[in-house]
C-alpha positions in Angstrom: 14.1 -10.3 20.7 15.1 -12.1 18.0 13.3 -12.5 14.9 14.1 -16.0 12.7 15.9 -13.6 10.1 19.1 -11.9 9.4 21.0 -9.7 11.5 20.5 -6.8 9.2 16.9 -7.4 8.5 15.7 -8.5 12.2 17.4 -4.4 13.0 15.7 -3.0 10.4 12.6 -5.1 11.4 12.8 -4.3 15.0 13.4 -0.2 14.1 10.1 -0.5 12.5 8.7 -1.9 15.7 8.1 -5.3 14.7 8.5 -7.3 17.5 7.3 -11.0 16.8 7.7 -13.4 13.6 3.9 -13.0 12.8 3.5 -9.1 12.7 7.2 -9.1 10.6 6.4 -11.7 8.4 2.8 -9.7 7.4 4.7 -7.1 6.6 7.3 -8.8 4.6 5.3 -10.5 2.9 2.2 -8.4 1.6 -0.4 -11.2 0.1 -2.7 -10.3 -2.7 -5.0 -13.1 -0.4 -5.3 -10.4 2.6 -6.6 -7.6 0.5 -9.9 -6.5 3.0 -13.7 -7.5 2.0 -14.8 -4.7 -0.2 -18.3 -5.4 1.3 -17.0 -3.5 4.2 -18.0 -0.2 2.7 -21.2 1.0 4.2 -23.3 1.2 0.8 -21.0 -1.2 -1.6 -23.6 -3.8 -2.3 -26.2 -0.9 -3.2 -23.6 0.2 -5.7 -22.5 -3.3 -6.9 -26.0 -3.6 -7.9 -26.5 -0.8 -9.2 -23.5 -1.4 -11.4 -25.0 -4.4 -12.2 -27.9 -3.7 -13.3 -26.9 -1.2 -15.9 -24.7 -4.0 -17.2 -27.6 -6.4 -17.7 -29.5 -4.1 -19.4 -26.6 -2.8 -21.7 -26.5 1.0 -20.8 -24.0 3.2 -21.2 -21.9 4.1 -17.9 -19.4 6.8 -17.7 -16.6 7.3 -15.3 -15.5 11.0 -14.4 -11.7 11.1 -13.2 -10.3 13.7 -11.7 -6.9 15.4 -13.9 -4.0 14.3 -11.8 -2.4 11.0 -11.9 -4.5 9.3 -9.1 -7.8 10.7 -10.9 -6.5 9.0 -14.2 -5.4 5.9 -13.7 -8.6 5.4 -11.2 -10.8 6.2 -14.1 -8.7 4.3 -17.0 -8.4 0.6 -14.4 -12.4 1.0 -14.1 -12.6 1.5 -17.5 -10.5 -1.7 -18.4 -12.3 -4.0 -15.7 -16.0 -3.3 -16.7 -15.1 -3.6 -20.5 -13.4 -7.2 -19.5 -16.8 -8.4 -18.2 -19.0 -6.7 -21.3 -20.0 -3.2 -20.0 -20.7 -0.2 -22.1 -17.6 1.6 -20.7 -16.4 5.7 -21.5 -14.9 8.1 -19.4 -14.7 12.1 -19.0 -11.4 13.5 -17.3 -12.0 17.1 -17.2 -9.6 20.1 -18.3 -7.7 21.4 -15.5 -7.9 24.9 -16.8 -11.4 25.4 -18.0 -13.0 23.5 -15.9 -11.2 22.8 -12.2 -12.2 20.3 -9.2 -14.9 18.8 -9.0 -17.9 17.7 -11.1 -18.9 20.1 -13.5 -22.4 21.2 -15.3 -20.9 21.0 -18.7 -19.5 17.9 -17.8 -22.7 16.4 -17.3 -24.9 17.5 -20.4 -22.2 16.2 -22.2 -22.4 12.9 -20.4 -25.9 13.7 -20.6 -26.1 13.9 -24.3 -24.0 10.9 -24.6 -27.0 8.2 -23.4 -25.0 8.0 -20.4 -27.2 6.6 -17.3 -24.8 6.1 -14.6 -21.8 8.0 -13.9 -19.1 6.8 -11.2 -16.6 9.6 -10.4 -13.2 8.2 -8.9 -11.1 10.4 -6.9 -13.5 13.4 -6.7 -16.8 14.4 -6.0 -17.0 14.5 -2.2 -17.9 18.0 -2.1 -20.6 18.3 -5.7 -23.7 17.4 -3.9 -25.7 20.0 -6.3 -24.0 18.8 -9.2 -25.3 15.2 -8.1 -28.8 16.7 -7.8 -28.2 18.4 -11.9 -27.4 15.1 -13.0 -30.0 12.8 -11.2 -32.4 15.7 -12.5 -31.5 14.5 -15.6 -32.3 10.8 -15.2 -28.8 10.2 -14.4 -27.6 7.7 -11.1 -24.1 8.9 -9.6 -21.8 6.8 -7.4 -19.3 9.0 -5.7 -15.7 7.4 -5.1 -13.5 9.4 -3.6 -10.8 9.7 -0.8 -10.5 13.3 0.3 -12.2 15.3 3.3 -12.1 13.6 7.2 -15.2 15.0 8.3 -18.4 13.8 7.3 -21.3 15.8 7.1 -24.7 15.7 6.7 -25.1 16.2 2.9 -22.5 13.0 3.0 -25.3 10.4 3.8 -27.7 11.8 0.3 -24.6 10.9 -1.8 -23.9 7.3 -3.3 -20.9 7.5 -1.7 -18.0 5.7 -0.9 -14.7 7.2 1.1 -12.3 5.0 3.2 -12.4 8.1 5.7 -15.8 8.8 6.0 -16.2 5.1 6.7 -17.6 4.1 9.7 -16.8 0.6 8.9 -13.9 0.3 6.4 -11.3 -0.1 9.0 -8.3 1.2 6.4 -8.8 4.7 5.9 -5.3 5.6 3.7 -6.8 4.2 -0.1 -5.9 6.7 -2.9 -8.4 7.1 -5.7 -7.6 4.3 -7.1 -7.5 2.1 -4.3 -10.9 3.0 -3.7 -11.8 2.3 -7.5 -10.1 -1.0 -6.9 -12.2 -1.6 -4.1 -15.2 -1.4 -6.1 -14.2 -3.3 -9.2 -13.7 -6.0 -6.4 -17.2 -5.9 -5.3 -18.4 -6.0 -9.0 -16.3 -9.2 -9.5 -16.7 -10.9 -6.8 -20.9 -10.2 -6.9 -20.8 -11.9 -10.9 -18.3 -14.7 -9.9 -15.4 -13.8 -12.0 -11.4 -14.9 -11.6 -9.9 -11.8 -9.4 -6.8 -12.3 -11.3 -8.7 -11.1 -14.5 -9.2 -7.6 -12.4 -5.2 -8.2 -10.8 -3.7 -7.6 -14.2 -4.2 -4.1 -14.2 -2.6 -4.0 -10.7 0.2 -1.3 -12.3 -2.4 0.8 -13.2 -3.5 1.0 -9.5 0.1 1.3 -8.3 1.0 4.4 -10.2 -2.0 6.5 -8.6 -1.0 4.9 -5.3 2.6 6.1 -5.4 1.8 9.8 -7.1 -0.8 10.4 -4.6 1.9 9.9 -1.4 -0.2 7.6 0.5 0.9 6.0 3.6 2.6 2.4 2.8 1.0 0.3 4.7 -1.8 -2.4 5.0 -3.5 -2.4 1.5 -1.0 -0.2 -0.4 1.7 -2.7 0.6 -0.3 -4.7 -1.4 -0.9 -2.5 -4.6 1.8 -1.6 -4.7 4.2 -4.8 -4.3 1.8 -6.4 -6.7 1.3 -3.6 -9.3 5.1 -3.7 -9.3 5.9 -7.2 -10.5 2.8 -6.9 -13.2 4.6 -3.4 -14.5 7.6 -5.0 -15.5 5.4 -7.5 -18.1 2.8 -4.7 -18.3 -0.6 -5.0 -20.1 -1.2 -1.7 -21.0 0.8 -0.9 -24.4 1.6 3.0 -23.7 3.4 1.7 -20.2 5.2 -0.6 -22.7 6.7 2.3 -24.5 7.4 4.5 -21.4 9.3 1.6 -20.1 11.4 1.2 -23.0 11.9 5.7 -23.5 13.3 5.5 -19.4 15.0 2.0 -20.5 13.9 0.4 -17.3 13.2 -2.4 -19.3 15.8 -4.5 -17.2 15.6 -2.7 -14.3 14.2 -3.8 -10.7 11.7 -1.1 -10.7 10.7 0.2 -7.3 8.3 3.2 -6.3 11.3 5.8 -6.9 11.1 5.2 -10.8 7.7 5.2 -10.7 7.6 8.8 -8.4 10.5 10.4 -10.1 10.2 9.3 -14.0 6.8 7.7 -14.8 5.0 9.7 -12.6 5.6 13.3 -13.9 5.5 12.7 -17.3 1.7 11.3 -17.3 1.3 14.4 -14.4 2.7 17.0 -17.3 -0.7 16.4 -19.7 -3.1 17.6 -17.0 -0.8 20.5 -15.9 -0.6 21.7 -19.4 -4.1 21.5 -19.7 -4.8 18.0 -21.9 -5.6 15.5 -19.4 -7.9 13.6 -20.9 -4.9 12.9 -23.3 -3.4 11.2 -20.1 -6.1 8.1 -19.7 -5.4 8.3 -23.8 -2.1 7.4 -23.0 -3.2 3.9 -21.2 -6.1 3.0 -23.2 -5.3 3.2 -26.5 -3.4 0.5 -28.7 -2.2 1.9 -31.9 1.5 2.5 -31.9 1.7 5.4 -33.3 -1.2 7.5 -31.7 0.7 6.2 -28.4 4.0 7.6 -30.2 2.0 10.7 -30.2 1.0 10.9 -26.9 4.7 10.0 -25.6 5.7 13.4 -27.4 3.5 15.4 -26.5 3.9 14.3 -22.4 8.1 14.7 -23.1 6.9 18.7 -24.6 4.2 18.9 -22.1 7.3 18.1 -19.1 9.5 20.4 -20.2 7.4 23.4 -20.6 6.1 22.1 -17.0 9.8 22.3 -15.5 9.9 25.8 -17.4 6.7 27.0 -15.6 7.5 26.0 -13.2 10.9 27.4 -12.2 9.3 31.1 -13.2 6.6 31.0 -10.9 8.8 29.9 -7.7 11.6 32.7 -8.5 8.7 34.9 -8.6 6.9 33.8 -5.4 10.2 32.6 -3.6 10.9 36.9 -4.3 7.7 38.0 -2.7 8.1 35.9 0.1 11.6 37.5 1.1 10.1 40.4 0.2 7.6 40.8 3.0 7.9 43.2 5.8 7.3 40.4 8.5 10.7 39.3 8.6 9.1 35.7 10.4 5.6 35.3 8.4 3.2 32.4 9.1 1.9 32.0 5.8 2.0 33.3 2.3 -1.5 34.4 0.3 0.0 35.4 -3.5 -1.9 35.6 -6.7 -0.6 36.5 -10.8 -1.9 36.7 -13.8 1.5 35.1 -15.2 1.0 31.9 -13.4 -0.2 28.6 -14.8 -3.0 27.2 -13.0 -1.8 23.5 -13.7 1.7 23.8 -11.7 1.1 26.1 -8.8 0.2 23.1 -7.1 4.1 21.8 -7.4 5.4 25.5 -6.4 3.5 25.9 -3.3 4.2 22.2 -2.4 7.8 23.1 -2.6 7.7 26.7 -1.2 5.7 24.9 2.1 8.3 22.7 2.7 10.9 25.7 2.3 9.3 28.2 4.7 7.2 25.3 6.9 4.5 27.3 6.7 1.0 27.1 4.6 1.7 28.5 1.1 -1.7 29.8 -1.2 -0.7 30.4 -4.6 -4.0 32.0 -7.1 -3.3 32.3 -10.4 -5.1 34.5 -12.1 -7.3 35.2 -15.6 -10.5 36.8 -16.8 -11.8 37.7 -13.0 -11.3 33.7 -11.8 -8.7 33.2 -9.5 -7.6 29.4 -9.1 -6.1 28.5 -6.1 -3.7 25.9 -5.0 -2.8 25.4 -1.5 -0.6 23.3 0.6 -0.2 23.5 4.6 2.2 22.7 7.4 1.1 19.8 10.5 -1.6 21.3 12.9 -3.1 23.7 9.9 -5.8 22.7 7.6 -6.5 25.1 4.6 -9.7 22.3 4.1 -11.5 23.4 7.6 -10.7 27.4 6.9 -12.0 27.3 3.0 -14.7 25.3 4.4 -15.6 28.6 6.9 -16.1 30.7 3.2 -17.4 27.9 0.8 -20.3 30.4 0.6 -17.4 33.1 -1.3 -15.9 30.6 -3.4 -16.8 29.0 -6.7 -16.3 25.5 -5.7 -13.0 24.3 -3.7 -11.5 20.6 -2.5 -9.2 18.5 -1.2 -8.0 17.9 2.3 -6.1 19.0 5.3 -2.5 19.8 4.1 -3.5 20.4 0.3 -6.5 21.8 -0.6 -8.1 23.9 -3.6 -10.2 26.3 -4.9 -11.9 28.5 -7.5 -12.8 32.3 -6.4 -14.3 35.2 -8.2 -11.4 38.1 -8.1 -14.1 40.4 -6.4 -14.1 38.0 -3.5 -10.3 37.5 -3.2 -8.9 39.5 -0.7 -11.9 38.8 2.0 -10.8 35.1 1.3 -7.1 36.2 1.6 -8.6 38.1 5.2 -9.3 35.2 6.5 -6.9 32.7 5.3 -4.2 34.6 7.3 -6.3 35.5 10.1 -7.1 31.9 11.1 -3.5 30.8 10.8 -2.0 33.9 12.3 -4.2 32.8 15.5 -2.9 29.1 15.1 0.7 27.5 16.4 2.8 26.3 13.4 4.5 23.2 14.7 8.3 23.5 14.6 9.3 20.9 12.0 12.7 19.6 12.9 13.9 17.5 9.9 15.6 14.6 11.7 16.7 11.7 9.7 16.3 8.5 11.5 19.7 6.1 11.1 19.5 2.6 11.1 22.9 1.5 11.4 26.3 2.0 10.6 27.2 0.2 7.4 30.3 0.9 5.2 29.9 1.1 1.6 32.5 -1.7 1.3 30.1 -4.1 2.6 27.1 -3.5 -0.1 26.0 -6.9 -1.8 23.2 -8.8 -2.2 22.2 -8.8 1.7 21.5 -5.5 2.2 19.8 -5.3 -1.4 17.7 -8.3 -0.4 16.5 -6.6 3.0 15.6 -3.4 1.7 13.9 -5.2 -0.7 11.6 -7.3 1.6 11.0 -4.1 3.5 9.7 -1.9 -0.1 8.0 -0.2 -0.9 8.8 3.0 0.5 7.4 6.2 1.7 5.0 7.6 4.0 4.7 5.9 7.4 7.5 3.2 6.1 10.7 5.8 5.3 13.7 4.2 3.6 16.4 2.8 6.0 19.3 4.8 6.4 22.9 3.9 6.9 25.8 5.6 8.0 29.4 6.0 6.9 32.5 8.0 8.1 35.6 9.6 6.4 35.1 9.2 2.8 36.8 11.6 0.1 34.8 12.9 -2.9 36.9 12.3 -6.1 34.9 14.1 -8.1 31.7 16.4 -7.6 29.4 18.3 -10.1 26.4 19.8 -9.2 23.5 20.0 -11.4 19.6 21.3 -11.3 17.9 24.4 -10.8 20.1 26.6 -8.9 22.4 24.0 -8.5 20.2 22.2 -5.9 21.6 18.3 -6.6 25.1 17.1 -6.8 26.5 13.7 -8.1 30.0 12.0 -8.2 32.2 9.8 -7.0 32.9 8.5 -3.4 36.3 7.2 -3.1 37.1 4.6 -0.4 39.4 2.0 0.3 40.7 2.3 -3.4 37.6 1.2 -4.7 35.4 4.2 -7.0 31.3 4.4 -5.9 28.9 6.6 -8.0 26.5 8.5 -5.9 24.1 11.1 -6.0 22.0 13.9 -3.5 19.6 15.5 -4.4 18.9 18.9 -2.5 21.6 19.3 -0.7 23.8 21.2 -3.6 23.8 24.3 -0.3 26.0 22.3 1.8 29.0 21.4 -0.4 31.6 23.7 -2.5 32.9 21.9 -5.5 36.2 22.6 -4.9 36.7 22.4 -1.2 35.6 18.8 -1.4 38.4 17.9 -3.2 40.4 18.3 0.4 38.1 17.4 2.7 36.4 14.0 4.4 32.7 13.6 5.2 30.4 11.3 6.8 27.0 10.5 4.7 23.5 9.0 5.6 22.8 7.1 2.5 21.3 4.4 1.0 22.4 2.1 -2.2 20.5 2.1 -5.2 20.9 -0.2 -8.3 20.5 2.7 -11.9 21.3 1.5 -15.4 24.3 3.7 -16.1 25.7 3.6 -20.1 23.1 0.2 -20.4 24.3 -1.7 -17.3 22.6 -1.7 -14.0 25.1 -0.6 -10.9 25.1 0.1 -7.7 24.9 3.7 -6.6 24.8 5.8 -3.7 21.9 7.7 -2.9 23.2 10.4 0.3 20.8 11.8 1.8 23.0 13.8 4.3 26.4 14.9 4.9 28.6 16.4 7.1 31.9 17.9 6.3 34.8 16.2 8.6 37.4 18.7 8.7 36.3 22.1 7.0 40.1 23.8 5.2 39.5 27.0 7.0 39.4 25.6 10.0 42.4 23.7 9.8 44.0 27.6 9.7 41.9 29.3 12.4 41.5 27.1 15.1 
């Protein structure tokens, strides 16, 4: 078959199996136009009115995020699109540390106490029914939006609730929290009549919690996220301003790696550390120097983070290889050194490391929080779901899931969290990367940029092509990163001097063995701003080492 485009983009096209000119030209070409009715939700027009009607009569609404980037940015773009048509807008992100997932109690008399009448959570709440209950007791209405949990139950149907996966009618089940925010800021507008593109400026807002929260990229997140995009790069919100200009991506394409790498982790660092709230701060306010402020606090906030961080996976990457089973199926560890706020990152990585589900508890004053992330075939959701009877309160979803436990009840849960995966298969996960063509470095320009680009965004369910390359020489090497995971350099080829960079792969090279020997990569070029100029820049994602020295001798 051959699609009306170029060579490089119909392959690339067709390894995505897109077979005709309508289904590529979809992809390529996301429209803001084919976002899905909103009305599609079971109970949206309910809430719509409901909405509505605290508008007209000039009540105070609250919207409750949840800490992490997704929860924040869902909370601040609801914020901004109900003040733009007149509504008596605040919002409550808790404190990661005092207060966990979840609605909270205290969370509500506050709201309470604060004349609030309606409160909308956005990425959280599918699991508070009783807190619900507190605050309707209260006089309070409460729309649920959320996006975790795949199997509905009954409690589901008493909540105001709306969840792309519990929906029996929303046909794409993949939003993030704030695609699901999105959704309902669309109903709102659409039900008064107002310009769409008044709600679309706040598109970037909506793209960060897409990206952070590692949803597939496909159908509406295409969307988001090619849109949100193009309106970051003349951004609205003032604090994105700034961050733009501290990463000096000011003339940069940006693309979901700068967003996922850079912008990302520094809003992320706030809640980690405890100050989350100080994260929806960050977009909403306008003077310069209380954003000046917050920028300093989220560059102290990253650092200590990375600190944390690499102390609690030395520590847990010891007591792993430290256990009798020489081939465990899953790690259950808990510390009273640990930091609540980045165990979620540690067992994320230690998961991937072992392929096996990873529980990390850190521990204080009797209250062990838990994060927990899982391998394909294993949900830690369904097992904590067996014991929500033991624990305080938990969430989340199949592969990454959390909870709150009194330390009287943490070895049953312990019991029973390796009991139910030591009686499951863990799937063997064979890392294969996917190639899609051969393509020398000496032949990077503007077409291959050009395809990649009507291809982005990137990640789950739409991977970043791959192209291969034989025999090139390393001129220079330097590896960098805790314990030396990354490397960056030089390629040398044909005369001409690339820069490149790998990340996690720092294990399979010796600094000064490459100097002698020639390797084939899977890669993909990049364009960086290196000393002020943008450049082109390798990003390998594989290698393999043509001619090892030793072997040269010993053959």
């Amino acid at each position: 078959m051959q699609l009306n485009k170029d060579t490089l983009l119909t392959t690339l096209l067709i390894n995505r199996g897109f077979l005709d000119e309508q289904s590529a030209n979809e992809f390529i070409n996301p429209d803001i136009k084919d976002f899905r009715d909103p009305f599609k939700f079971e109970k949206m027009d309910e809430i719509v009115d409901i909405i509505l009607e605290k508008r007209a009569k000039k009540e105070r609404i609250f919207i409750y995020g949840d800490y992490d980037v997704d929860g924040i940015t869902a909370a601040v773009f609801l914020v901004k699109v109900l003040s733009e048509i007149g509504m008596d807008v605040d919002y409550y992100i808790p404190n990661r540390m005092e207060e966990g997932y979840g609605l909270d109690k205290k969370a509500i008399d506050f709201m309470h106490r604060k004349k609030c009448t309606l409160a909308i959570t956005v990425d959280t709440g599918v699991n508070s029914l009783d807190d619900v209950k507190y605050a309707e007791s209260l006089g309070m209405k409460v729309i649920v939006t959320d996006h975790h949990k795949s199997v509905k139950e009954k409690e589901d149907e008493e909540l105001l609730l709306l969840n792309p996966k519990l929906s029996d009618t929303y046909e794409f089940k993949y939003l993030s929290g704030a695609g699901v925010a999105l959704k309902v800021a669309q109903g709102v507008y659409l039900k008064l009549g107002v310009d769409l593109q008044k709600l679309y400026q706040y598109m970037d807002v909506v793209m960060i919690g897409t990206v952070a929260d590692v949803v597939p990229m496909v159908d509406e997140n295409r969307i988001i996220i090619k849109e949100g995009l193009k309106v970051l790069k003349n951004t609205q919100i003032k604090g994105l301003m700034y961050i733009l200009k501290y990463l000096k991506f000011q003339n940069k394409t940006l693309n979901t790696t700068d967003v996922s790498y850079f912008i990302s982790p520094l809003i992320n660092s706030l809640g980690r550390i405890g100050i989350s709230k100080m994260g929806a701060d960050f977009f909403l306010k306008t003077d310069d120097f209380e954003i000046y402020n917050i920028i300093e606090e989220m560059k102290k906030a990253n650092k200590k983070r990375r600190e944390l961080e690499k102390m609690i996976f030395d520590d847990a990457n010891s007591q792993i290889l430290a256990m009798k089973d020489n081939k465990p199926k899953c790690a259950f560890l808990y510390s009273d050194r640990w930091h609540p706020g980045v165990i979620g990152v540690v067992s994320s990585r230690l998961s991937i490391k072992y392929n096996m589900p990873i529980a990390l508890v850190a521990l204080k004053d009797d209250i062990g929080k838990a994060s927990c992330r899982s391998v394909r075939g294993i949900s830690v959701f369904n097992i904590f779901e067996k014991i929500k009877d033991k624990l305080v309160r938990f969430g989340g979803h199949d592969l990454a899931s959390g909870f709150i436990v009194k330390k009287e009840n943490l070895k049953y849960v312990e019991e029973v969290f390796k009991n139910n995966i030591y009686e499951m298969q863990i799937q063997e996960e064979k890392k294969i990367l996917k190639i899609d063509m051969e393509y020398p470095i000496e032949k990077i320009g503007g077409k291959i940029f050009n395809a990649m680009e009507s291809l982005a965004p990137f990640g789950l369910d739409n991977p970043h092509p791959l192209f291969l390359d034989r025999d090139l020489s390393f001129e220079y090497i330097k590896k960098f990163g805790v314990n030396n995971r990354h490397f960056n350099g030089i390629i040398k080829k044909k005369g001409k001097n690339y820069h490149m960079v790998a990340f996690d792969l720092g294990h399979k090279i010796n600094e000064l063995e490459s100097k002698i020997q020639n390797f084939d990569i899977v890669y993909y070029p990049e364009k960086v701003i290196y000393r002020g100029e943008e450049i082109v820049q390798i990003r390998i994602k594989d290698i393999k080492i043509k001619d090892d020295f030793y072997e040269i001798f010993t053959k």
